[in-house]
C-alpha positions as a Markdown table, in Angstrom:
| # | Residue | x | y | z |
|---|---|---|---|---|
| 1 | Unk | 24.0 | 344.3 | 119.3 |
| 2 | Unk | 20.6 | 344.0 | 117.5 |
| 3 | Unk | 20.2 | 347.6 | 117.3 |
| 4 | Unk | 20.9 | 351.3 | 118.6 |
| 5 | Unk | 18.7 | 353.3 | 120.9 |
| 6 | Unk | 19.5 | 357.1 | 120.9 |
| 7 | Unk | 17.9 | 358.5 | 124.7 |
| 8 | Unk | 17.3 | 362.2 | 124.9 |
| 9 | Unk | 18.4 | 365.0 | 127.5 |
| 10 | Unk | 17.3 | 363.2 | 131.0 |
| 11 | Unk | 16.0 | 360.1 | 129.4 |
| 12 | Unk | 15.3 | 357.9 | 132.9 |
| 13 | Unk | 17.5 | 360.1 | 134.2 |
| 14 | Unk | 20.6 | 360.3 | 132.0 |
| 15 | Unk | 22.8 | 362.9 | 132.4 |
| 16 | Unk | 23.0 | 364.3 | 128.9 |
| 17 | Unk | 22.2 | 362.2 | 125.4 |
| 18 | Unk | 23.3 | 358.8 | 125.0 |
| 19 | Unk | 23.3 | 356.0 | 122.4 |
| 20 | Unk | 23.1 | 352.3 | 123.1 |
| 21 | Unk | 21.8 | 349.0 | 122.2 |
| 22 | Unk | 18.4 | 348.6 | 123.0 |
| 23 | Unk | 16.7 | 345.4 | 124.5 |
| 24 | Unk | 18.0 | 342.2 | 123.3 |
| 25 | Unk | 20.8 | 344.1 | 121.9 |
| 26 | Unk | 22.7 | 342.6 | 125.1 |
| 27 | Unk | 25.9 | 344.6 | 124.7 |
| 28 | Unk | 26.9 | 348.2 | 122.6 |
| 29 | Unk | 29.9 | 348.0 | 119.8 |
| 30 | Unk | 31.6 | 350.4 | 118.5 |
| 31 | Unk | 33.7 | 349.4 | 115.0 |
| 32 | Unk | 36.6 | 351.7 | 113.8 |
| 33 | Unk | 36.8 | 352.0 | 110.3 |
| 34 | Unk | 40.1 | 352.8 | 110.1 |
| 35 | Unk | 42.0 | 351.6 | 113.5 |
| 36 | Unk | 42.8 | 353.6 | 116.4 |
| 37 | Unk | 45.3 | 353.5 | 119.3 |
| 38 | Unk | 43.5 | 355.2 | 121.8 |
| 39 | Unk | 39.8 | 355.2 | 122.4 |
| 40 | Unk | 37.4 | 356.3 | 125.6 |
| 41 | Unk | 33.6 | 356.8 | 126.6 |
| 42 | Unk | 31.4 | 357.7 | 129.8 |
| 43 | Unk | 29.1 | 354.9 | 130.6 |
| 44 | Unk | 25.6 | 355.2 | 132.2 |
| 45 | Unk | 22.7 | 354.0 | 133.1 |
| 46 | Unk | 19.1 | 354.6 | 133.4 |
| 47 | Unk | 18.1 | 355.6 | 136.6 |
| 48 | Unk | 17.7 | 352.5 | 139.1 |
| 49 | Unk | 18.9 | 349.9 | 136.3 |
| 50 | Unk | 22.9 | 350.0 | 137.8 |
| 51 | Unk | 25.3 | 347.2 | 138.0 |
| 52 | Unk | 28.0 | 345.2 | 136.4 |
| 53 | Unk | 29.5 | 345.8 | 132.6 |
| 54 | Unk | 32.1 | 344.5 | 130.5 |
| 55 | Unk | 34.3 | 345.8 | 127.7 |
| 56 | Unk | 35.8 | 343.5 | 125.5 |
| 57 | Unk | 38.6 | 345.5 | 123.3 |
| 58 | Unk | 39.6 | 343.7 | 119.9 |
| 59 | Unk | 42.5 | 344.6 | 117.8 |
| 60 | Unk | 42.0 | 345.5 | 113.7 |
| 61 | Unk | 41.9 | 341.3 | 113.0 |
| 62 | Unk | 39.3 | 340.5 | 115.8 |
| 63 | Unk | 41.3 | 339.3 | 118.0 |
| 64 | Unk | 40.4 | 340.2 | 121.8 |
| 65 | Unk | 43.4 | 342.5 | 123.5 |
| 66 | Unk | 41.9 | 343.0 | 126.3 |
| 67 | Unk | 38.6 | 342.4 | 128.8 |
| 68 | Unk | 37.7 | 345.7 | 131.4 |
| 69 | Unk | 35.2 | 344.7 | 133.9 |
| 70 | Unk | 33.0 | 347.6 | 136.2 |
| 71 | Unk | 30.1 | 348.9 | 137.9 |
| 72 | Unk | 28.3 | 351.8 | 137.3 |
| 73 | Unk | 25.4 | 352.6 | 139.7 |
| 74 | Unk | 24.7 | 355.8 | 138.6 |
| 75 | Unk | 26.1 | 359.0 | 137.2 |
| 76 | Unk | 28.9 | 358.3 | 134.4 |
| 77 | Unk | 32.1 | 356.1 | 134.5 |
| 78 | Unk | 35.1 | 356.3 | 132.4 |
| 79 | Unk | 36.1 | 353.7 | 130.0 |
| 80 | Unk | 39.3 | 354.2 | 128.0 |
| 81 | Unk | 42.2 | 352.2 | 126.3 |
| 82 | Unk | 44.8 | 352.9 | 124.5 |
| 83 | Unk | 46.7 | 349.8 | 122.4 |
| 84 | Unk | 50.0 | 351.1 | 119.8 |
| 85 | Unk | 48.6 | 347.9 | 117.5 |
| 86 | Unk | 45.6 | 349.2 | 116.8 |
| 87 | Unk | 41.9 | 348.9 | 118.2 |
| 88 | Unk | 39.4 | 347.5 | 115.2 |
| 89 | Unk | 36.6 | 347.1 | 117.7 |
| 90 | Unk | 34.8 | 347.5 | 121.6 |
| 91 | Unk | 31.9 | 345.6 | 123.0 |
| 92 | Unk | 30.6 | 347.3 | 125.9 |
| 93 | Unk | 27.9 | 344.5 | 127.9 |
| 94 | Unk | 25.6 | 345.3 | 130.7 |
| 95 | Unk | 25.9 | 342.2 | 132.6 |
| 96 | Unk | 22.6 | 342.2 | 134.3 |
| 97 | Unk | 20.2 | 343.3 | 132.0 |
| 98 | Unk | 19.1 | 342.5 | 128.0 |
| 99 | Unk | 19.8 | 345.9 | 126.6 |
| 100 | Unk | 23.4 | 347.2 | 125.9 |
| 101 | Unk | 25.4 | 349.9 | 127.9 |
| 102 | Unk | 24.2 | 353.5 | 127.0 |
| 103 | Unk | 27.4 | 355.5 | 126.3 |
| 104 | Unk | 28.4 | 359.6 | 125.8 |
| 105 | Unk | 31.0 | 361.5 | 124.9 |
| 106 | Unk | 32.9 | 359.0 | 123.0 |
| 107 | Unk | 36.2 | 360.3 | 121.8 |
| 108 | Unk | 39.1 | 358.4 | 119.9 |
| 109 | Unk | 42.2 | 358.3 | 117.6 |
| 110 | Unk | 46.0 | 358.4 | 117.4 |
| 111 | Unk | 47.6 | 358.8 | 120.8 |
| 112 | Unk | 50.7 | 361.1 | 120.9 |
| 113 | Unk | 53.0 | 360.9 | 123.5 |
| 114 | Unk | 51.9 | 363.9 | 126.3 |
| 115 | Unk | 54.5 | 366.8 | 125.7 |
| 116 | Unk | 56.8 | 365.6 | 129.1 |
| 117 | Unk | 57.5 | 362.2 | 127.2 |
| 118 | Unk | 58.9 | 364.3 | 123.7 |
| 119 | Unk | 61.4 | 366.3 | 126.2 |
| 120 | Unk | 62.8 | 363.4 | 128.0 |
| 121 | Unk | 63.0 | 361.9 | 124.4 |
| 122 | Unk | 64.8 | 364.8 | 123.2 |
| 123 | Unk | 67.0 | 364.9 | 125.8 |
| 124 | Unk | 67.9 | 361.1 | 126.1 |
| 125 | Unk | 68.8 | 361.9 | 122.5 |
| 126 | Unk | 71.0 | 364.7 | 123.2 |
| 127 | Unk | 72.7 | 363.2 | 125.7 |
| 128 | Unk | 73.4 | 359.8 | 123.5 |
| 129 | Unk | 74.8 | 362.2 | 120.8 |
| 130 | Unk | 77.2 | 363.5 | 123.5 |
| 131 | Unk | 78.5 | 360.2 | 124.5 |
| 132 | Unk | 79.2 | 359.3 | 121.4 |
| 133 | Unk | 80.8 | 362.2 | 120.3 |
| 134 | Unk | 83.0 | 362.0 | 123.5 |
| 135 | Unk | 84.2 | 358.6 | 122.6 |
């Protein structure tokens, strides 16, 4: 966007502080510096000023990976993605008005796999070894 707007505790409402583009900004970015394969951040809006967004997820070269359409009416929503190729950059656009979505808690880096998915891994790997071994 044009530029960054940072909205204090209850700031038309908000729950919490937020950052976002401010008017004629018409959507929020946020650029990795190094890349990332798993990023997410609660989306508001000010108090009466709901309705549709967009976020457009790039990969480290520009190139768009992938387009997340939603509402938020009030209170927070959700947005994460997660992409093993890397994410360079998301564009977060609040369709109906000229200011950018206003976004907290925004957390990102390397995903791991959750600690179930290294078990089965170890064991699919123990039980390979035994096959072979058996043959």
């Amino acid at each position: 966007g044009f530029g960054m707007q940072w909205n204090g505790d209850d700031y038309f409402g908000m729950q919490g502080k937020t950052i976002g583009g401010n008017s004629g900004g018409d959507y929020t970015s946020i650029w990795y510096t190094q890349p990332v394969t798993a990023m997410g951040v609660d989306v508001q809006v000010f108090s009466g000023y709901g309705g549709a967004h967009q976020a457009r997820v790039y990969d480290t070269s520009n190139n768009l990976i992938g387009v997340h359409d939603f509402v938020v009416d009030s209170g927070r929503y959700f947005f994460g993605w997660a992409d093993d190729g890397g994410i360079g950059r998301v564009e977060i656009d609040f369709l109906l008005f000229t200011w950018g979505a206003m976004i907290d808690d925004h957390q990102y880096g390397v995903a791991v796999p959750a600690p179930g998915a290294i078990t089965m891994l170890g064991l699919a790997g123990l039980f390979g070894s035994r096959r072979r071994r058996a043959s």
